[in-house]
C-alpha positions in Angstrom: 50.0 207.8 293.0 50.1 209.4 296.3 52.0 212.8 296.0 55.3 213.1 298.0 54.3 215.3 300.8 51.4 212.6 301.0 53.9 209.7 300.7 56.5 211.2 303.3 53.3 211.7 305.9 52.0 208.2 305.6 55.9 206.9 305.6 56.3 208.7 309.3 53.0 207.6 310.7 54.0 204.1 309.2 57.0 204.3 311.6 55.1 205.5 314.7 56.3 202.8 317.6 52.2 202.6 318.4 50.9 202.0 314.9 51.7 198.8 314.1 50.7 197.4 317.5 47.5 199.7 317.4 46.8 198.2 313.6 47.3 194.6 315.2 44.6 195.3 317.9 41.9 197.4 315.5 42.4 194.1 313.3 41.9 191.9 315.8 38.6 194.0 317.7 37.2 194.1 314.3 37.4 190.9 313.6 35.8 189.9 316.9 32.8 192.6 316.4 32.3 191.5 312.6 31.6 187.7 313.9 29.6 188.7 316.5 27.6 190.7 314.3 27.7 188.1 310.9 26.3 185.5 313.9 23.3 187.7 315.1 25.1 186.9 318.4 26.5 190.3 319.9 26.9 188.3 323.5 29.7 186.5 321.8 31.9 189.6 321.6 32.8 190.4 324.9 34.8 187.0 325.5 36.5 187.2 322.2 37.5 191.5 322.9 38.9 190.1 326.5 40.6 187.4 324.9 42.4 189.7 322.3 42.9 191.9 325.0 44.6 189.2 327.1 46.6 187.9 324.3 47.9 191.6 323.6 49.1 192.2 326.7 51.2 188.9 327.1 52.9 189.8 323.8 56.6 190.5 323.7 58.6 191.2 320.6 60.5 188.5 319.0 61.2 187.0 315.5 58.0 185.2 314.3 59.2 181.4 315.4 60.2 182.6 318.8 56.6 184.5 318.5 54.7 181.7 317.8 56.3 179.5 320.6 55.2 182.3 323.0 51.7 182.6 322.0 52.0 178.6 322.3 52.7 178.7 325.8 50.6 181.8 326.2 47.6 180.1 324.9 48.0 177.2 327.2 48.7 179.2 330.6 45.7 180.3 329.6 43.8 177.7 328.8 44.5 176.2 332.5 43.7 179.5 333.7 40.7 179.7 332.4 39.3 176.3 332.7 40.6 176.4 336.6 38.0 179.3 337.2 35.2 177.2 335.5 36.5 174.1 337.7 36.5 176.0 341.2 34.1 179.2 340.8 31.2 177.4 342.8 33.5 176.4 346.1 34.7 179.5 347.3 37.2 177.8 349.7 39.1 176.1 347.0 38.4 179.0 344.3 40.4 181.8 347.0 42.8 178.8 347.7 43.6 178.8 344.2 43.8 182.3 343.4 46.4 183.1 346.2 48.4 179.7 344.7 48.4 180.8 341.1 49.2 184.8 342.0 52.0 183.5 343.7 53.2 181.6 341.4 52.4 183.6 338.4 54.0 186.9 340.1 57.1 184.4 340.9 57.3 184.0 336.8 59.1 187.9 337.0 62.0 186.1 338.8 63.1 184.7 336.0 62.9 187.6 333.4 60.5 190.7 332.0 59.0 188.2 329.4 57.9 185.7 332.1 56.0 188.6 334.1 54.3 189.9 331.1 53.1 186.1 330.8 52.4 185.8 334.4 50.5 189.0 334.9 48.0 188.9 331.8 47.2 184.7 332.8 46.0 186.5 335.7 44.1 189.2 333.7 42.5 186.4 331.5 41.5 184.3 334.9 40.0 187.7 336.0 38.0 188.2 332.7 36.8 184.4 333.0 35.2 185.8 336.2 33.5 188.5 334.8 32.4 186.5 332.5 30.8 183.9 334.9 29.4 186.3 336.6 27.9 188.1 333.8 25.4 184.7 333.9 24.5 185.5 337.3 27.5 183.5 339.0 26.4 180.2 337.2 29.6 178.3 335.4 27.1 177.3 332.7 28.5 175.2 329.9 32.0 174.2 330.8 33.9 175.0 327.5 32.0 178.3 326.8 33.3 180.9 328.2 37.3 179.4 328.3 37.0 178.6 324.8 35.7 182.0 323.3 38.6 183.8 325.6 41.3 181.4 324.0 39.3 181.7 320.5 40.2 185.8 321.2 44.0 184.8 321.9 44.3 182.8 319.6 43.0 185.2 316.8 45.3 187.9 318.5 48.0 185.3 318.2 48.0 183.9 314.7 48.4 188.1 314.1 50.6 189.0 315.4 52.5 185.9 314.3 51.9 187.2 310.9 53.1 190.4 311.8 56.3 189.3 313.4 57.2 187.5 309.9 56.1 189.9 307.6 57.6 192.9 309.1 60.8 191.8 310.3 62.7 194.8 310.5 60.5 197.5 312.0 60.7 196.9 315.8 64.4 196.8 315.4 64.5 200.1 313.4 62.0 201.9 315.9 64.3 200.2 319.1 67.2 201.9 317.6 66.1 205.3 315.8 64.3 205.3 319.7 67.7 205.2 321.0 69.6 207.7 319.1 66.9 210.1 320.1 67.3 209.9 323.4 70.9 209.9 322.6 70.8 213.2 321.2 68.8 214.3 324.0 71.7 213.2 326.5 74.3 214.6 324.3 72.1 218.4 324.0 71.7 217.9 328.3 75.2 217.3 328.2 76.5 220.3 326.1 75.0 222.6 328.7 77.8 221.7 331.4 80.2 223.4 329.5 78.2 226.4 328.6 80.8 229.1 329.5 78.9 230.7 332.7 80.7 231.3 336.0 78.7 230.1 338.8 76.7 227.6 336.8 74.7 225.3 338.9 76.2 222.2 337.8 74.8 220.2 340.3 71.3 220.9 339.2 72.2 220.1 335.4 74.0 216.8 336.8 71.3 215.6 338.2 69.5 216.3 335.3 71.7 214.3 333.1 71.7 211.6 334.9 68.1 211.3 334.7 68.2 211.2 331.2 71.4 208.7 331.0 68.6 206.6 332.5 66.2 206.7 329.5 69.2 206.8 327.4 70.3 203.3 329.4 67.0 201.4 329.5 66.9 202.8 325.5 70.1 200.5 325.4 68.9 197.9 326.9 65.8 197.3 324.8 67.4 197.9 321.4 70.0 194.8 322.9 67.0 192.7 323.5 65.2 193.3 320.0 68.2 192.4 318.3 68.9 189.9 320.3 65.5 188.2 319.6 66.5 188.4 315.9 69.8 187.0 316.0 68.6 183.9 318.1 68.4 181.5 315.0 71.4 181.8 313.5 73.3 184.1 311.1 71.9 186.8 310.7 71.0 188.6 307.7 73.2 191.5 306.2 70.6 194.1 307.2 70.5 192.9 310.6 74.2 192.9 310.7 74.3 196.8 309.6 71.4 197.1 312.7 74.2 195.5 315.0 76.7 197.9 314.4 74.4 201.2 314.5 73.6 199.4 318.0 77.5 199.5 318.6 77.8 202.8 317.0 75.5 204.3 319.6 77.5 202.2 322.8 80.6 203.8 321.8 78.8 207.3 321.5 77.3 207.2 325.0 80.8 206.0 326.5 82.0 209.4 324.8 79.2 211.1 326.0 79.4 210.2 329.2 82.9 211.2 329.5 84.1 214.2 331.5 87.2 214.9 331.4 87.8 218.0 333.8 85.3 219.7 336.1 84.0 221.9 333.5 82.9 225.1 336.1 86.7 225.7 336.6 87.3 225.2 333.0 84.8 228.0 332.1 86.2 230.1 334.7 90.2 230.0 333.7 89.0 230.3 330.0 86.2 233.0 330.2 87.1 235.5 328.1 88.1 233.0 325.6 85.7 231.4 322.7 87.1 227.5 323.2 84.2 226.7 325.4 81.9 228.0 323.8 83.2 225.9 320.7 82.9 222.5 322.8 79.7 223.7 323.6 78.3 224.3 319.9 79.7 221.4 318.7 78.6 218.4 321.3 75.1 220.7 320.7 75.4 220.1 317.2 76.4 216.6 317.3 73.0 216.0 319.6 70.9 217.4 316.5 73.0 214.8 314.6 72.2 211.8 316.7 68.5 212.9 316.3 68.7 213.6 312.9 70.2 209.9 312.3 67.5 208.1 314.7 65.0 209.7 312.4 66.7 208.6 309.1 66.9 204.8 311.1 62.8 205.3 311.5 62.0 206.6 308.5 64.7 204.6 306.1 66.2 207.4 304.7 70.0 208.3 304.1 72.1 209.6 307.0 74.7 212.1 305.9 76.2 214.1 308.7 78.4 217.1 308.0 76.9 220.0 309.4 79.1 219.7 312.4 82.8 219.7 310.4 83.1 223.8 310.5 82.7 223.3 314.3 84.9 221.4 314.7 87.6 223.2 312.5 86.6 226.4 314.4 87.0 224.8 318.0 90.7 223.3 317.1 91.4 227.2 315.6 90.4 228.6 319.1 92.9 225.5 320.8 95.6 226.7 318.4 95.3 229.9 319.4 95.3 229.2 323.3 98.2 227.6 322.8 99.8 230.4 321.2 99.8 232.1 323.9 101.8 229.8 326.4 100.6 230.7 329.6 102.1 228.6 331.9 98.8 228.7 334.3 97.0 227.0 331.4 99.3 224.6 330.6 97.6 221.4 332.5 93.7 223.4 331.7 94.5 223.1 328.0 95.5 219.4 328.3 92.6 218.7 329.8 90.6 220.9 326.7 92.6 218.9 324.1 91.3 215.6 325.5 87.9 217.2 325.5 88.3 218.1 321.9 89.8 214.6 320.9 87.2 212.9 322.6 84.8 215.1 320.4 86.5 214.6 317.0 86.6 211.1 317.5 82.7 211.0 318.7 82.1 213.5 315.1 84.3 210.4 313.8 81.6 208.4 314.8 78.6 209.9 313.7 80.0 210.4 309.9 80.8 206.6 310.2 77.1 205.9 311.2 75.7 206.7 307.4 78.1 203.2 306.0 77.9 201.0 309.7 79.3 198.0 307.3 83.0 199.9 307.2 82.9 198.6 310.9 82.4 195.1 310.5 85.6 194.1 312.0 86.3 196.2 314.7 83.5 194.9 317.1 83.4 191.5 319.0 79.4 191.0 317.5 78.2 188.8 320.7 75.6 189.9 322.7 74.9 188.9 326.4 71.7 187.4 326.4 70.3 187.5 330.2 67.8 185.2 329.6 67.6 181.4 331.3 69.1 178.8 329.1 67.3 176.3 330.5 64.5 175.0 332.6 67.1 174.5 335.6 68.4 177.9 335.3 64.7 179.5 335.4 63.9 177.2 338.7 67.1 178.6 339.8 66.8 182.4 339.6 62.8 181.5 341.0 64.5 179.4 343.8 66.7 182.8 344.8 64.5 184.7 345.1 61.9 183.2 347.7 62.9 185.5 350.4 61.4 188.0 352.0 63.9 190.1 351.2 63.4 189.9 347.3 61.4 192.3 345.8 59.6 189.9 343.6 58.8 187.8 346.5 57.1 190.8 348.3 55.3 191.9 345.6 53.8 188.2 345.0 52.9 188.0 348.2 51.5 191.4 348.6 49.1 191.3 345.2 48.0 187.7 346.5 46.7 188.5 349.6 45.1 191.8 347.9 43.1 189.6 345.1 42.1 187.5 348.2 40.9 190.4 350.3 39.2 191.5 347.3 37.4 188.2 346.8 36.6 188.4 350.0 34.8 191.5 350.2 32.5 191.1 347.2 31.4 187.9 348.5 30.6 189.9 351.7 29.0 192.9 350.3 27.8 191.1 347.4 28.4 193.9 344.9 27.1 194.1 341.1 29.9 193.2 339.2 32.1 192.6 341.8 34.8 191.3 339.6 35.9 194.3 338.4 37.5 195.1 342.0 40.0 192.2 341.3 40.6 193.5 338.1 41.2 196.9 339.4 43.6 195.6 342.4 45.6 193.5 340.1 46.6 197.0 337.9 46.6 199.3 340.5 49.4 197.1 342.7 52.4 198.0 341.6 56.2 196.4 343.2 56.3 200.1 345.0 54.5 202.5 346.8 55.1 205.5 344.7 54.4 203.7 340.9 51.1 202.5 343.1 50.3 205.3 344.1 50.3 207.0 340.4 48.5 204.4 339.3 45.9 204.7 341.5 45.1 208.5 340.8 45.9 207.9 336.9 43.3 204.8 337.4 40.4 206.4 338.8 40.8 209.8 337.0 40.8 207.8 334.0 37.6 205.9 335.5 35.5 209.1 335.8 36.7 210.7 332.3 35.7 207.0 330.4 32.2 206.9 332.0 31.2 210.4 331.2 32.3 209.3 327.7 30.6 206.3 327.3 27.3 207.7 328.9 27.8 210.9 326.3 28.1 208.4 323.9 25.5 205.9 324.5 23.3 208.7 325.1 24.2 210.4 322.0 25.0 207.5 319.3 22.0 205.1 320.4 22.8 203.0 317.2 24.4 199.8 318.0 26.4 199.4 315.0 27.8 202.7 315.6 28.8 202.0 319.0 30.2 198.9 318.0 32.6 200.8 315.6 33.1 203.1 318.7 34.1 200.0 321.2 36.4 199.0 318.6 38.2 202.4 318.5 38.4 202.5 322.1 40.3 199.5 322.3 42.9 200.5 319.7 43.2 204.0 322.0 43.9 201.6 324.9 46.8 200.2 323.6 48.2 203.1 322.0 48.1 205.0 325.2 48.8 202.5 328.2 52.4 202.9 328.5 52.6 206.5 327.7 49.3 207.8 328.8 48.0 205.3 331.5 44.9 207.9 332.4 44.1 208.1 328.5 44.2 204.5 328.2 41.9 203.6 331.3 39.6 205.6 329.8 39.2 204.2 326.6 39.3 200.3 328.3 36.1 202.1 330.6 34.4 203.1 327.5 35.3 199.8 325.6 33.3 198.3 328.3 30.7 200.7 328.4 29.7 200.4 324.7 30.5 196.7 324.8 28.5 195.6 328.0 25.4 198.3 326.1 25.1 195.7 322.9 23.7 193.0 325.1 22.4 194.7 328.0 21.8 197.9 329.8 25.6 200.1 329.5 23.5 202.6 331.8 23.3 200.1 334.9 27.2 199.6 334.7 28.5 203.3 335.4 27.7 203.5 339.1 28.8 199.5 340.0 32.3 200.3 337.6 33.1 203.1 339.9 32.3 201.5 342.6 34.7 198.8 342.3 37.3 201.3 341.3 37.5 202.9 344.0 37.3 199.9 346.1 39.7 198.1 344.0 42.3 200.8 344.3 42.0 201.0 348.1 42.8 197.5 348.5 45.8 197.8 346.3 47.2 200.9 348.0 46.3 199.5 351.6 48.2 196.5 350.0 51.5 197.9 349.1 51.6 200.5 352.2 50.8 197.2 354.8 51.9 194.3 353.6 56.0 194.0 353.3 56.5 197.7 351.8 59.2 198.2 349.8 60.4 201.7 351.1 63.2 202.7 348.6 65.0 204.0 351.6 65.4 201.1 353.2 67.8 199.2 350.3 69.2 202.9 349.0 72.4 201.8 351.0 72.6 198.2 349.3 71.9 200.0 345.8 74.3 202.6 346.6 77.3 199.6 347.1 75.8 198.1 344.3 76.5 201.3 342.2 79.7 201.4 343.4 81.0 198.1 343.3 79.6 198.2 339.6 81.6 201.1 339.1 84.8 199.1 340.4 84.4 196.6 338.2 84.2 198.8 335.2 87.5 200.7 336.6 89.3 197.5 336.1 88.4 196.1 333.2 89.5 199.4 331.7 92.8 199.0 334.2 93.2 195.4 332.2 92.9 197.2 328.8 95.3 199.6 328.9 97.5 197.0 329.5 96.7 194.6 326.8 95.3 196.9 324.7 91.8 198.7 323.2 89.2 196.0 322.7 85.6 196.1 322.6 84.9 192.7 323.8 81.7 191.3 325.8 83.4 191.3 329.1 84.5 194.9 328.7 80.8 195.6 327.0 79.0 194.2 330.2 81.1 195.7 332.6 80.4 198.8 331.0 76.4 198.7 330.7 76.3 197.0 334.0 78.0 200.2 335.6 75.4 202.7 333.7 72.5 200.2 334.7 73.5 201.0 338.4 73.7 204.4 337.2 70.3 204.2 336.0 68.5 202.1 338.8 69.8 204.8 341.8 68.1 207.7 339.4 64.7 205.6 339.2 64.6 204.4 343.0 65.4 208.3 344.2 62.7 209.3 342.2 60.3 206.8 343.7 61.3 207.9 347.0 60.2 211.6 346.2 56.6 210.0 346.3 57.0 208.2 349.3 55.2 209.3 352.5 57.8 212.0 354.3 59.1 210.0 357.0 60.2 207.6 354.8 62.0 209.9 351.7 64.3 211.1 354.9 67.1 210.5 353.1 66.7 211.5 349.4 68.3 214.7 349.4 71.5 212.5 351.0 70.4 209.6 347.9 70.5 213.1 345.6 73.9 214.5 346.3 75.5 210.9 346.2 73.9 210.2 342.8 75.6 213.6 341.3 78.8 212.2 342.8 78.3 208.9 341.6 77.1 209.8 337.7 80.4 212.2 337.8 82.6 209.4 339.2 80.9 207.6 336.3 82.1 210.4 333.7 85.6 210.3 334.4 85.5 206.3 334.1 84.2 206.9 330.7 86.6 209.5 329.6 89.4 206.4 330.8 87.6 203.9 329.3 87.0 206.3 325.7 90.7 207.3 325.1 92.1 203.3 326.2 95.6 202.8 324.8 98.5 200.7 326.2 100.9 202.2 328.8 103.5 200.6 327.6 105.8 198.5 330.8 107.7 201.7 332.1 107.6 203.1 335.5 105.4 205.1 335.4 102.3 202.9 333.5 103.5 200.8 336.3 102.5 203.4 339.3 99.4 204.5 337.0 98.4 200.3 337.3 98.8 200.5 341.1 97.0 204.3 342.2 94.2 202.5 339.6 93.9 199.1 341.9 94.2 200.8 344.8 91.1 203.1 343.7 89.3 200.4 343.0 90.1 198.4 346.3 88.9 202.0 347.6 85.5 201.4 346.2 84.8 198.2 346.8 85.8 198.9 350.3 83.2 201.9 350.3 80.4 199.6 348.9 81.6 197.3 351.6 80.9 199.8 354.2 77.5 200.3 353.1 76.5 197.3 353.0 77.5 197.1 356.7 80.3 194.3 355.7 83.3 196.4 356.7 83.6 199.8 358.7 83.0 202.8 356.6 86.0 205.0 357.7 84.9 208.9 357.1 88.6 209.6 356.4 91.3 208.2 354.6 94.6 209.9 354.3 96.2 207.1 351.9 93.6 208.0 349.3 94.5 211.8 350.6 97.9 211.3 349.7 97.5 209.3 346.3 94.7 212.1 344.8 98.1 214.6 345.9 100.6 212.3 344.2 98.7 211.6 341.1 98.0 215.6 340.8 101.8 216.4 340.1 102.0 215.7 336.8 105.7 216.5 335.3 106.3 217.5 332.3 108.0 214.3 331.0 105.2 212.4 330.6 103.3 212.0 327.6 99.6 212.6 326.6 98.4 209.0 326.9 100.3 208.7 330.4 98.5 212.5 331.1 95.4 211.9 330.6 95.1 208.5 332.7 97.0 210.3 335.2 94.2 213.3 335.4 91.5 210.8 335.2 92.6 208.3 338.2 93.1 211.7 340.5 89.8 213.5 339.6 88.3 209.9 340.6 90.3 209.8 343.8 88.7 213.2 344.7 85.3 211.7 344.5 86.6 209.3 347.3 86.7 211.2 350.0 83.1 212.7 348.8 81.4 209.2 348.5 83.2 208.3 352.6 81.5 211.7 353.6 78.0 211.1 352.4 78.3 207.3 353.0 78.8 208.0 356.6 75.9 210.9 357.3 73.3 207.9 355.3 74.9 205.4 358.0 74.6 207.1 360.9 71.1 208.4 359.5 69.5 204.6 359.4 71.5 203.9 362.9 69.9 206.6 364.8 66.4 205.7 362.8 67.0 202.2 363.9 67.6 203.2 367.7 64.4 205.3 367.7 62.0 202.6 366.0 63.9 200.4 368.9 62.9 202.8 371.3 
C-alpha cells in the first residue's frame, strides 16, 4: 500500500485539469506508435498521430452519450473532409474553390455556438493534415482510401477513448469546473478585500480596475462550470451527487453577487473611520473568507471534507468593533455606520454561505434548479443564429471571410514558389488567424518563438538519441506536452507539436531536411495571417467599444429591474432573475477583455482605451452597488415611501437605457441632466423614519444615480472622439 503522503500526492495530480486529457492523448499516441511498430510499418504513424491529434482538438466535454454523438458527427465532417482533398487535390481551380467554400462555411459553424467552432476549426485542421499527407507522396493522391482512412482510423481511436473516459469518470470535469471556480472566487474575494484596506488616499481606481479584470475570470469560471453541468443534466434526473454539484454551483452565484457588492464608496469610509479598527475587521474577514473559497475549491478537487470556521472569531471581532462605534453616537457617523452594518450583514450572510457549502443538500429547496441552456434546440434555430450573422458587421462573418481568403493566399503562394512542404504554411495561417488583431498578434510571436525552441530540440534530439525506438517514445511525449500546454502555454505547446513532427517525420525519412522548410513556412504562414487580420475587415476593438459599452449598460438596466420587480414580490432566485444577473457580469466581463485587446492594437487605433478604462471602473462600480440591491432583496412593503423608491428605481433605469441609447447613436447623448441631478439629491436625504430595508435601497439607488452623471460625461468625450475621427478620415 502506497503510504499517505504518497497517496495524497498521486490523489492531487489525479485532479490536475490537464492529466486526464494528457493520459487520453499519451494513450491514444501510444497506441498509434505500438501499431506502427507491431506492423514493421513506421509510415503508418504519422496519419494515425494527425488523426488523434484532430480528434483531440474537436473534443468538447459532455456526458458519454452526448460524447459519442459528437465524435459521430466529428468523424464524419471528417470523413468528407478528408475524402474532398483526395477528390480535388489534382485540379487546383476546384481544390482553392473548395477550400475558400468549406472555411467559410466551417468558420460560420461558431455562429451557432463554442462547440460548433471547435468542430469547424479542427475539420479544417484534419483537411490540412490530409494535405501534408498527399504531399508527403510527392503531390500524388495515391490510393484513394489511404490516407482518409488512417486519419479517421486516428479519430476514431481517439474517439472510442475518450468515449470511455467520459462514462467511466463521470464526475471529474464537473469537480475540476467547479473547485476551478471557487479558486478564482477566492481570488476575487482576496482583490476585493484590498478596497477596504483602511489607507487614506488609496488608489482605488487602480485596484478597481484590477478587480474587474479578475471578475472576468471569475465570470467565464461561471460560465463553464454552467455548461459542464449542464452537459450532465441533459438526460434526465440527475443523480444525487450531481444534484449536490448544482447547488455548490449555486452556492458560488450567490457568493459572487455578495462579492460583488459595494455598498458605500469605501475611500470615504476609511477616511471618517481611520482611527477606528472596523475596517480593518471587514478587511480581515472578506480576506479570510477568500482563503475559505480556496480552501473549499481544493476540498471540491481533491474530494475531501470542507469545514469552514476559521473565519467565526472575525466575524465576532468585527460586530464587537460596530458595537462599539455605535456606542459612541456621533451624529456625523450616523448614516457611515449604516452603510458599515450593511457591509457587515452582507458579510455574515456571505460567512453564512461558506459554512453551508460543507452540507449543499440543506439547500435543496431554496433554488429554482433550471439552467439556461444557450445552445440551439434545433436544426432551424442553428440555421437561424448562422442566418444572422452573414453580415459584415458580425464578427464571425469577418473572421470567416478573413481566414478564407488567407488559406487561399497561402495555397496560392506555395504553388508559386513551390516550397518543400508547403503545407505547413496553411497549417500555420489557420492557427495564427485569430477573430482580432491583438490575440493574432500573440499568437504569432508565441508561434514562431515556439517554432525555433522545438527545432533546436528535435535537432538536439535526433542528433543525440539516434535510436528510433527511443525517439519514438520521445514523439509520443511531445504530443502529450502539446495538449497539456496549448491553452496555458501556447509557446510551450508549439514546441512540443515542432518536435512531434521532427522525431515523427525522422522514423521514415530524413527529420534533418525538415528544420529549414518548417521555418520557412512559419514565418510565411504567420505573415499571411497577420497581413490577414490587419487588411482584410479588421476588427478594431475601438470601433464597437461604443456598441459594447450600451450593451454593458443596457445589461446593467435590465438587471436593475428585475431586482426593482423583486423587491416587490419578493426574494427569489429564479432563472429570469439568474440570467439577468450573469448577463450583466458577462457584459462586465466582455468590456475588460476587448480593452485589453485594444492595449495591443496599433496606436492610432487604442485612441480611446484610457476613455474605454475609466468607463469600465465606472461601469464595474455601477455594477457593485446593483449587487449590493440585488444581495440584501426584501419586500418594500405598499407604503409611500417603497412607492417613491419603485419610481427613482425606473427612472434610473430609463436613465440607462437612454445612455446606452445615446451610444449607440439612437438618441442624443445629453452631457447633463438636472432630473437625475435632482433625484441623486432627493434620494440622499434620508430621515430618520425610515427603516433599514427602506435605507439601504435608498443609499443604493442614489450612489447609482451618482454614476449617471459620470457615465453622460465620458459617454460624451468617446462621442465626440469617433465624430471628429470620422471627419478627419472624411477629410
Amino acid at each position: 500500500m502506497p503510504s499517505p503522503s504518497l497517496r495524497h500526492s498521486l490523489q492531487r495530480l489525479w485532479s490536475t485539469d490537464t492529466l486526464a486529457y494528457s493520459l487520453r492523448v499519451f494513450i491514444a499516441l501510444a497506441g498509434a506508435m505500438l501499431v506502427g511498430l507491431l506492423e514493421g510499418r513506421l509510415d503508418l504513424v504519422i496519419p494515425l498521430f494527425l488523426g488523434v491529434i484532430a480528434s483531440a482538438l474537436a473534443e468538447t466535454d459532455d456526458n458519454w452519450l452526448g460524447r459519442l454523438q459528437a465524435v459521430a458527427v466529428t468523424l464524419l465532417c471528417f470523413a468528407v473532409a478528408a475524402f474532398s482533398v483526395q477528390l480535388l487535390f489534382l485540379h487546383p481551380w476546384l481544390f482553392v474553390s473548395g477550400l475558400a467554400v468549406a472555411t467559410f462555411a466551417l468558420t460560420m459553424l461558431g455562429a451557432v455556438g463554442p462547440r460548433y467552432a471547435t468542430l469547424g476549426w479542427a475539420t479544417l485542421i484534419l483537411a490540412i493534415y490530409t494535405m501534408i499527407g498527399v504531399e508527403q507522396r510527392g503531390g500524388v493522391p495515391g490510393s484513394f482510401w489511404h490516407e482518409p482512412l488512417l486519419l479517421l482510423a486516428g479519430a476514431a481511436w481517439y474517439g472510442a477513448l475518450s468515449v470511455l473516459w467520459a462514462a467511466l469518470f463521470v464526475h471529474q470535469p464537473v469537480q475540476q469546473g467547479l473547485a476551478r471556480l471557487f479558486e478564482e472566487l477566492g481570488l476575487y474575494l482576496k482583490i476585493k478585500s484590498s478596497l477596504l484596506e483602511p489607507l487614506r488616499q488609496l488608489d482605488v481606481e487602480e485596484r478597481r480596475l484590477e478587480l474587474a479584470r479578475q471578475n472576468g475570470r471569475v465570470v467565464n469560471a461561471l460560465n463553464q462550470a454552467k455548461e459542464i453541468l449542464l452537459h450532465r443534466f441533459a438526460n434526465g434526473r440527475p443523480s444525487a451527487r450531481l444534484s449536490r454539484y448544482l447547488r455548490l454551483y449555486f452556492t458560488a452565484q450567490d457568493i459572487h453577487e455578495r462579492a460583488s457588492s459595494s455598498h458605500y464608496p469605501y475611500n470615504e469610509l476609511a477616511e471618517a473611520f481611520f482611527h477606528s479598527d472596523v475596517m480593518f475587521r471587514c478587511q480581515r474577514l472578506l480576506n479570510q473568507q477568500g482563503n475559505a473559497c480556496r480552501t473549499l475549491g481544493r476540498a471540491i478537487r481533491l474530494r475531501e471534507p470542507f469545514d469552514h470556521g476559521e473565519s467565526r472569531a472575525a466575524l465576532d471581532d468585527l460586530q464587537a468593533s460596530l458595537a462599539h462605534l455605535r456606542e459612541q453616537n456621533r451624529p456625523e457617523w450616523r448614516k457611515l455606520l449604516r452603510s458599515v452594518n450593511a457591509l457587515a450583514n452582507n458579510l455574515e450572510t456571505l460567512e453564512r454561505k461558506l459554512a453551508g457549502a460543507s452540507n449543499p443538500d440543506a439547500l435543496a429547496d431554496e433554488q429554482d434548479p433550471s439552467l439556461f441552456d444557450r445552445s440551439p434546440r434545433s436544426l432551424r434555430e442553428a440555421l437561424q443564429r448562422i442566418r444572422l450573422q452573414l453580415t459584415p458587421t458580425s464578427l464571425v462573418f469577418r473572421h470567416a471571410l478573413r481566414l478564407s481568403i488567407a488559406l487561399c493566399a497561402g495555397y496560392g503562394i506555395l504553388h508559386w514558389i513551390d516550397p518543400t512542404q508547403g503545407y505547413w504554411i496553411l497549417l500555420t495561417t489557420l492557427f495564427v488567424c485569430q477573430p482580432n488583431y491583438g490575440a493574432t498578434r500573440t499568437r504569432l510571436v508565441q508561434r514562431i518563438l515556439g517554432t525555433l525552441i522545438g527545432l533546436v530540440c528535435g535537432w538536439a534530439l535526433i542528433s543525440l538519441f539516434p535510436q528510433a525506438l527511443l525517439q519514438a517514445f520521445l514523439a509520443v511525449i511531445a504530443g502529450v506536452l502539446f495538449f497539456a500546454t496549448r491553452a496555458s502555454r501556447y509557446t510551450v505547446a508549439t514546441a512540443a507539436i515542432t518536435l512531434l513532427v521532427l522525431l515523427s517525420f525522422n522514423q521514415i525519412g530524413d527529420g534533418y531536411g525538415l528544420i529549414w522548410p518548417r521555418l520557412f513556412d512559419t514565418l510565411l504562414g504567420s505573415l499571411i495571417a497577420i497581413v490577414a487580420v490587419f487588411l482584410i475587415l479588421p476588427d478594431w476593438q475601438g470601433r464597437r467599444l461604443d456598441r459594447l459599452l450600451a450593451s454593458t449598460l443596457t445589461s446593467h438596466a435590465e438587471y436593475l429591474r428585475e431586482i426593482l420587480a423583486q423587491y416587490v414580490s419578493g426574494k427569489r432566485d429564479d432563472l429570469a432573475y439568474r440570467v439577468a444577473r450573469r448577463n450583466a457580469h458577462n457584459a462586465d466581463a466582455a468590456l475588460s477583455t476587448t480593452l485589453s485587446n485594444m492595449l495591443m492594437e496599433p496606436g492610432h487605433f487604442r485612441r480611446d482605451t484610457e476613455q474605454g478604462f475609466r468607463f469600465l471602473v465606472v461601469t464595474h462600480t455601477l455594477l457593485g452597488y446593483l449587487s449590493a440591491l440585488g444581495a440584501h432583496r426584501a419586500p418594500l412593503g405598499t407604503d409611500q415611501d417603497a412607492t417613491l423608491l419603485e419610481e427613482a428605481g425606473a427612472r434610473i433605469v430609463a436613465a440607462l437605457e437612454e445612455i446606452a441609447g445615446g451610444l449607440t447613436g439612437n438618441s442624443v447623448l445629453a452631457v447633463h441632466n438636472e432630473e437625475e441631478q435632482a433625484l441623486a439629491e432627493q434620494l440622499e436625504q434620508l430621515p430618520d423614519s425610515l427603516d433599514d430595508n427602506h435605507r439601504l435601497v435608498q443609499t443604493q439607488l442614489a450612489l447609482i444615480c451618482r454614476q449617471l452623471a459620470r457615465l453622460r460625461t465620458l459617454g460624451s468625450h468617446l462621442l465626440k472622439r469617433e465624430q471628429a475621427a470620422s471627419v478627419r478620415q472624411g477629410g
